[in-house]
Each structure stands twice: as structure tokens, then as C-alpha cells.
C-alpha positions in Angstrom: 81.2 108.6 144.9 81.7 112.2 143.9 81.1 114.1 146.9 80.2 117.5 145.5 76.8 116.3 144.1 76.4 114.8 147.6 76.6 117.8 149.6 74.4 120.1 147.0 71.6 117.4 147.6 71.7 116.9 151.2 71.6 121.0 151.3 69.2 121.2 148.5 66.8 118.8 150.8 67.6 120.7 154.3 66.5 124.0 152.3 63.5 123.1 150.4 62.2 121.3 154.1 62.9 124.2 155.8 61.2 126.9 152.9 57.9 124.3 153.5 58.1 124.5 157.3 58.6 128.2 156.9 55.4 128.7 154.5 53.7 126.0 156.8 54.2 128.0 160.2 53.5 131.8 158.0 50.2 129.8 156.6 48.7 128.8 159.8 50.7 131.2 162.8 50.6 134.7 161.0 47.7 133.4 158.5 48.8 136.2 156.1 47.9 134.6 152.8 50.6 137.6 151.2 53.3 136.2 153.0 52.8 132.7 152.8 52.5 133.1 149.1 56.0 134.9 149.3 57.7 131.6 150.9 55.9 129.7 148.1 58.0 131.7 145.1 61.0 131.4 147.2 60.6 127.6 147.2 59.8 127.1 143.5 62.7 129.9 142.5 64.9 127.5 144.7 63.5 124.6 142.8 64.1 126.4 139.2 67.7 126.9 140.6 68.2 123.1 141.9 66.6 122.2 138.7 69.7 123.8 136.6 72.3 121.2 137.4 72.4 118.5 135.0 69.7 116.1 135.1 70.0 113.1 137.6 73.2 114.4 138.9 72.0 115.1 142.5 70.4 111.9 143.1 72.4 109.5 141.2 74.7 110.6 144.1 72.9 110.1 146.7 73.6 107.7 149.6 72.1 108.1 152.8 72.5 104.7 154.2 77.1 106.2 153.7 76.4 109.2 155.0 78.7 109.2 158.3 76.5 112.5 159.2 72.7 111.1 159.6 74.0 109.9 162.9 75.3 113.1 164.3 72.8 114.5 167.0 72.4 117.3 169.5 69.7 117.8 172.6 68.9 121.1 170.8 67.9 119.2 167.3 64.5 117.8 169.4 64.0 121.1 171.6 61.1 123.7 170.6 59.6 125.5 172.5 57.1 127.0 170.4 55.9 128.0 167.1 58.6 130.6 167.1 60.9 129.0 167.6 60.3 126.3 165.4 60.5 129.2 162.6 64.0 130.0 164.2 65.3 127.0 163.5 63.9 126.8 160.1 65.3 130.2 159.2 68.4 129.2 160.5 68.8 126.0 158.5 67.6 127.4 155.3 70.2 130.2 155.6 72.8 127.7 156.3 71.9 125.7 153.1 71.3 128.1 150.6 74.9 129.4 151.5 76.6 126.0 151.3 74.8 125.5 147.7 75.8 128.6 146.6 79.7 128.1 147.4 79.3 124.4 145.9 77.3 125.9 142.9 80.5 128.0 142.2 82.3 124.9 141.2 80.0 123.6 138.6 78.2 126.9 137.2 78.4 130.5 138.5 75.8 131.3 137.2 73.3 129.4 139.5 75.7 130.4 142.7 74.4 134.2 141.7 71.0 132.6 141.8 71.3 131.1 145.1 72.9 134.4 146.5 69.9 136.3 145.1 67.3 133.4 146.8 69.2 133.8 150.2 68.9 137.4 150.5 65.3 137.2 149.8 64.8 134.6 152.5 66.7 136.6 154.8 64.1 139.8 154.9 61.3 137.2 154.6 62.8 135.4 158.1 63.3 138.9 159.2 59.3 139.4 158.4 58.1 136.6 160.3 60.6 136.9 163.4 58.9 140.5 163.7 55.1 139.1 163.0 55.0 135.7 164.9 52.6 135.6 167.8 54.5 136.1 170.5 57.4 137.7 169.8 58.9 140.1 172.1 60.1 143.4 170.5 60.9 146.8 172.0 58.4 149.1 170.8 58.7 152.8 170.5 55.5 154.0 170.5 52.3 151.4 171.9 48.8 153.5 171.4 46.6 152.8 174.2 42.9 152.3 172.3 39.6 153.1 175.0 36.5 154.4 173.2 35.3 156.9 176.1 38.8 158.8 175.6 38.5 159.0 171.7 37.4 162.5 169.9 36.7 160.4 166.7 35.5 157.1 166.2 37.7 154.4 167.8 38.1 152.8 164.8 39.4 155.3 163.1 41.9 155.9 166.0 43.4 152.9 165.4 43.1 153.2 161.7 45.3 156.3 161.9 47.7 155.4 164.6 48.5 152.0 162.5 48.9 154.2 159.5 51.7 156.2 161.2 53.5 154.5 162.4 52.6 152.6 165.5 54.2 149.2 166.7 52.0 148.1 169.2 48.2 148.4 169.7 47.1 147.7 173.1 43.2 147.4 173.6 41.9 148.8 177.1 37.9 148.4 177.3 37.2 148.1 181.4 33.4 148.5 180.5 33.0 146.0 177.6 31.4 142.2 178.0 33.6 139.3 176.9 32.1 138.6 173.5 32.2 142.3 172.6 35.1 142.6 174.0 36.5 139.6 171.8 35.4 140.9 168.7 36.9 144.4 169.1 40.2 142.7 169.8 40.0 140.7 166.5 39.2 143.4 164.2 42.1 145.9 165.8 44.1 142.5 165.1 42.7 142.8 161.3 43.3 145.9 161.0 47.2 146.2 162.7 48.5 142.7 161.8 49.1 143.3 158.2 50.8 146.4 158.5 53.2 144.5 161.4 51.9 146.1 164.5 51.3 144.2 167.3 48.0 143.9 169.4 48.4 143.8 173.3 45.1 142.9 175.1 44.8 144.9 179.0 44.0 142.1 181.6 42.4 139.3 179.6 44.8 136.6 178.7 41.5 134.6 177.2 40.6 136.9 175.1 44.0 137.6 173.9 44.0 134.2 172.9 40.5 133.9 171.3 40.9 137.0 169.3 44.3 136.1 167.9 46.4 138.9 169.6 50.2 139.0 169.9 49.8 139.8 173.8 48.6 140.8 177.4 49.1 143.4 179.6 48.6 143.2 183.3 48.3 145.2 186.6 50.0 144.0 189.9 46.7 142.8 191.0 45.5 141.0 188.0 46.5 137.4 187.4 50.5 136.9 187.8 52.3 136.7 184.6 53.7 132.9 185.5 49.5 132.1 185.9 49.0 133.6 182.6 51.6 131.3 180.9 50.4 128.2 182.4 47.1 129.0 180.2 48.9 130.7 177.3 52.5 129.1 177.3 54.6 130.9 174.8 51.8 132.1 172.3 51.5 135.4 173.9 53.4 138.5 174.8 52.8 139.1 178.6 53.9 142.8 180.0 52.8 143.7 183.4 52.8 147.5 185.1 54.9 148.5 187.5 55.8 151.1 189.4 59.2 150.8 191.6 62.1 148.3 191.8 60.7 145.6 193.8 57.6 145.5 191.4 59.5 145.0 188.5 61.7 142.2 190.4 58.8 140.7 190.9 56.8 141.1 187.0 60.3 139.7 185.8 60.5 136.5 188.1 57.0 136.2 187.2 58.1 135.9 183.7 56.7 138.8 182.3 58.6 139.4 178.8 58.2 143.5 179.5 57.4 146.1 181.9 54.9 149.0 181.9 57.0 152.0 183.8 54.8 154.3 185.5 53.9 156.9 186.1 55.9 159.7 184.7 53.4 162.0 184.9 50.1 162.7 186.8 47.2 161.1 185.0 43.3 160.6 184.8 43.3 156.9 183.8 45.2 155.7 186.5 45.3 158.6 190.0 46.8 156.0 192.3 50.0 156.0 190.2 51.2 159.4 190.9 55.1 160.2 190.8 54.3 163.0 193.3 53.6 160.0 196.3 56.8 158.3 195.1 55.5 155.9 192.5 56.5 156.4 188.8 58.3 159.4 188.0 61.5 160.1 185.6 63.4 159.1 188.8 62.1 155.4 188.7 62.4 155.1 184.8 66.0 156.0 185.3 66.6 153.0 188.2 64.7 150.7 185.8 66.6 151.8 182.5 70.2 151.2 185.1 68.9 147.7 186.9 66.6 146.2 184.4 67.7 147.9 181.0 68.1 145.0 179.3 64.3 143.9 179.4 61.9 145.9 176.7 59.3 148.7 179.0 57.1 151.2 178.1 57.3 154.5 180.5 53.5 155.7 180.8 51.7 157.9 182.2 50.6 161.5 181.3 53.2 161.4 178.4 52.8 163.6 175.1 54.9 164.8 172.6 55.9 168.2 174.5 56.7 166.0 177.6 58.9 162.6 176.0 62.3 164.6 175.3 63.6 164.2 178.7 62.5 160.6 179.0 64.2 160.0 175.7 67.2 161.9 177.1 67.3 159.6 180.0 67.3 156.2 177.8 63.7 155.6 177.2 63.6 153.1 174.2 59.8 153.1 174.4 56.5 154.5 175.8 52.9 153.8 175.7 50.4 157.0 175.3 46.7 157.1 175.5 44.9 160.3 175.9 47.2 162.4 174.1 46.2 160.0 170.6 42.7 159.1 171.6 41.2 162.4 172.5 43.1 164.5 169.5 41.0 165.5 166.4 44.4 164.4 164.6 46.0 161.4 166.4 47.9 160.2 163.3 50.0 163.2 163.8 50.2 163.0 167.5 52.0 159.8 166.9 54.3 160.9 164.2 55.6 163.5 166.6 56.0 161.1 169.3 58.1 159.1 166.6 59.9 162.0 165.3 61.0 162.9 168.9 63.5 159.8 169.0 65.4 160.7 166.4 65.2 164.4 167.1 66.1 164.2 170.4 69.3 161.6 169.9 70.7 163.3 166.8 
């Protein structure tokens, strides 16, 4: 049995399964009907391609009950741990396909190898998109916009409108006053508004409504509920950041298992008075122990930070901080945020 056609169809099945669980998980995890549709082409185009070699070939070959490699397992084959990573491994396998077929393609017409290469690359930005959109996901934002309607000059929604618009990566909603219902619905329509664009929706205390309202996360205090209570009830569906504001708080947020840490504050501030670097909690000082013991997890210094005051935090590592009055209560927060943005690069070049 000619084993060429053997391995273009075994990799030609591994790829299309893995294009339907990608379109599957983009479907009913992101629900962005966009996207989904994306992963669709992508599976037909592969099909056009697959379609190309000459007719029968592929299965008049095939042989499962031969093939010495159905019976090859691992431990890792039957381990998921959540929707994301079930997209992982999807991405993974595709890639790994669609490059075998193309270097197998090469041997019976070029012409659908450059096909396959062109089909890879496309899946590659497409993983790319839902590795940095699944629920869940941890990423190291630069700039997270602090939303509270009593702080904003203009109309909260438009806040958010305009921090999204420029460039925001994370959204997090902070409404102490608001019932749970309201409260809810504010969260899904910032979630409306930001997921689309890629930018991520943090929720402040409320793990349930995080998960109600469909947001990528929660943020807690040190007196909230712990970060290993919130993933009993959330598992690995949400983000789950928690503040701190010295080493042995951030030991503890970290064996929690909180996947970030709020590092604060580095400047004196109206929202929160009890977190004041001048009494030895927060400061530069304690984002620079942080940045040396716990670099590798993602933060967010906060407190009192603007866009005259970020250069020396930048200076001293800071990959990201979260900012609320200095967006909220300007007449033109679209352009507070660019500047905050803008600072990164200015200051590192």
C-alpha cells in the first residue's frame, strides 16, 4: 500500500477535525459569529485543496485497522483542562497537519503544497486570535481602564466607548453602589462593547456576575473571597487578579492561585486612602521587589498613576498598569489613554 496517500489522509482528517473543533469552541466560547465564520472558510479552502488530489486517491489508501499508529497513546492525549485549552490542542494539531500535507503535497503537485502553506499561515493568526479572545486567558496588559460612573465627566458609556477605541486591553468594571441585576447588565454590555475589538472585561469583587455577564475575569481585594474560593465556583473560565500591596500579600494572592496581581499604591489616591505608599504600602519601592521576586506573573501597578507620573514606573520594569480617574474624569479620556500607551514605547526607545 502506497504510503504517501496514507499519511496525506490521516493528516487531512487530523486537520479538518481540528478546523471543526476550532470553529466549534470560537462558535459557542467567544460567540463571535465573524470569527467563527473565518474558521468555516478555512475549513472549506482546506477541503477545495484536499479535493485537488486525484479522485479516490486518499481513501482507496486508507487502512486504519494497519495503521501501527492508532495504538500509540499519551496521558496528555485525555487531559484538558478547559475550553482553552482544548483550543490549544486543536491549534496545535491543525498546525502540525497542514505542515505535514504540505511537505507530502510537494511530491505529487506543488502547486497545492503553496495552497496548504497559504491555509496554515491563515490558521496561525486565526489560533493567534482566539488564544488572545478565549475566556480566560491570561495576558499582560498594558493599560486596564478602571470604569466607575461617579468618577466619569461624560457618560460612562462613552468612557468605555473611547477607551476601547484607543487602545485599551482590559476593561475592568468597578460599581460598589450598583444592585446585582444592574450590576449584571452593565457588565454585559461593556462585554459587547470591548469583546469584539479584543479587550478583555475584568469584573471588581463579583466572581457571579463575572460569570453571568460573560466576562473574561475578576478582580479581588485581600478581604474579598480568596482567589482558590473563586475557582472552586469559576474553575478555569475566568481570569482572577487580586490586589496587593507588599511581598507577603502577593505570596499569598499567588498560592491562592490568582493568575495576576494588582500593585499598589504608587501614588496617593481618593478611591482607595488606606493604600498609601507614604505608611509603607504600595509605592515605586514595592513595584520594584514585585517586578525582582514575582516578575514572571502579569500585575498592574495602580494607584494615582497618569500619564505625567508612569515614566518612572516604566523605567523600573512596569509591563502594565491600571488607571481610573485620570480616564474617567477627563473631557478627553481616549487621549488620556493613548498617552499612557505612547509612554511605553517612548520611554524604552
Amino acid at each position: 500500500m502506497d504510503p504517501l496517500p496514507r499519511i496525506l489522509d490521516a493528516n487531512a482528517n487530523r486537520a479538518m477535525e481540528a478546523l471543526r473543533t476550532m470553529e466549534e469552541v470560537v462558535r459557542f466560547a467567544i460567540e463571535d459569529q465573524q470569527l467563527s465564520a473565518a474558521w468555516k472558510a478555512v475549513r472549506h479552502r482546506l477541503a477545495s485543496a484536499l479535493a485537488r488530489f486525484p479522485a479516490g486517491w486518499l481513501i482507496a489508501n486508507r487502512s486504519t485497522a494497519t495503521d501501527v499508529g492508532t495504538a500509540n497513546e499519551t496521558a496528555a492525549e485525555y487531559a484538558r483542562s478547559g475550553i482553552g485549552a482544548i483550543a490549544s490542542a486543536a491549534a496545535s494539531r491543525l498546525g502540525e497537519s497542514l505542515r505535514v500535507i504540505e511537505e507530502c503535497s510537494k511530491a505529487v503537485d506543488p502547486t497545492i503544497a503553496r495552497e496548504i502553506e497559504q491555509i496554515r499561515y491563515v490558521a496561525y493568526d486565526l489560533a493567534a486570535t482566539v488564544a488572545l479572545r478565549m475566556p480566560g486567558s491570561v495576558r499582560q496588559w498594558r493599560v486596564c481602564v478602571l470604569i466607575t460612573e461617579q468618577l466619569c465627566s461624560l457618560p460612562w458609556r462613552d468612557v468605555v466607548r473611547a477607551a476601547v477605541d484607543n487602545g485599551a486591553e482590559a476593561i475592568q468594571v468597578r460599581e460598589k453602589e450598583l444592585d446585582g441585576g444592574e450590576f449584571a447588565d452593565r457588565v454585559a454590555w461593556v462585554v459587547s462593547i470591548a469583546r469584539p475589538a479584543g479587550v478583555q472585561v475584568i469584573v471588581n469583587d463579583r466572581p457571579d456576575i463575572a460569570l453571568i455577564a460573560g466576562a473574561d475575569g475578576v478582580h479581588v481585594g485581600q478581604t474579598d473571597l480568596a482567589p482558590s474560593r473563586v475557582r472552586q465556583l469559576c474553575g478555569r473560565r475566568l481570569v482572577i487578579g487580586m490586589s496587593t500591596h507588599n511581598a507577603s500579600e502577593a505570596e499569598r494572592a499567588m498560592a491562592e492561585g490568582a493568575d495576576y496581581c494588582g500593585v499598589g499604591a504608587m501614588f496617593p489616591t481618593s478611591v482607595k486612602p488606606s493604600a498609601d505608599p507614604s505608611t509603607g504600602r504600595g509605592g515605586l519601592g514595592w513595584l520594584i521587589e514585585y517586578l525582582a521576586r514575582f516578575g514572571r506573573v502579569p500585575h498592574l501597578a495602580i494607584g494615582g498613576i497618569t500619564p505625567e507620573r508612569i515614566a518612572p514606573l516604566i523605567e523600573a520594569g512596569c509591563r502594565g498598569v491600571a488607571v481610573s480617574s485620570c480616564v474617567c474624569a477627563s473631557p478627553t479620556p481616549g487621549n488620556v489613554v493613548r498617552s499612557l500607551l505612547d509612554a511605553y514605547g517612548t520611554v524604552r526607545s
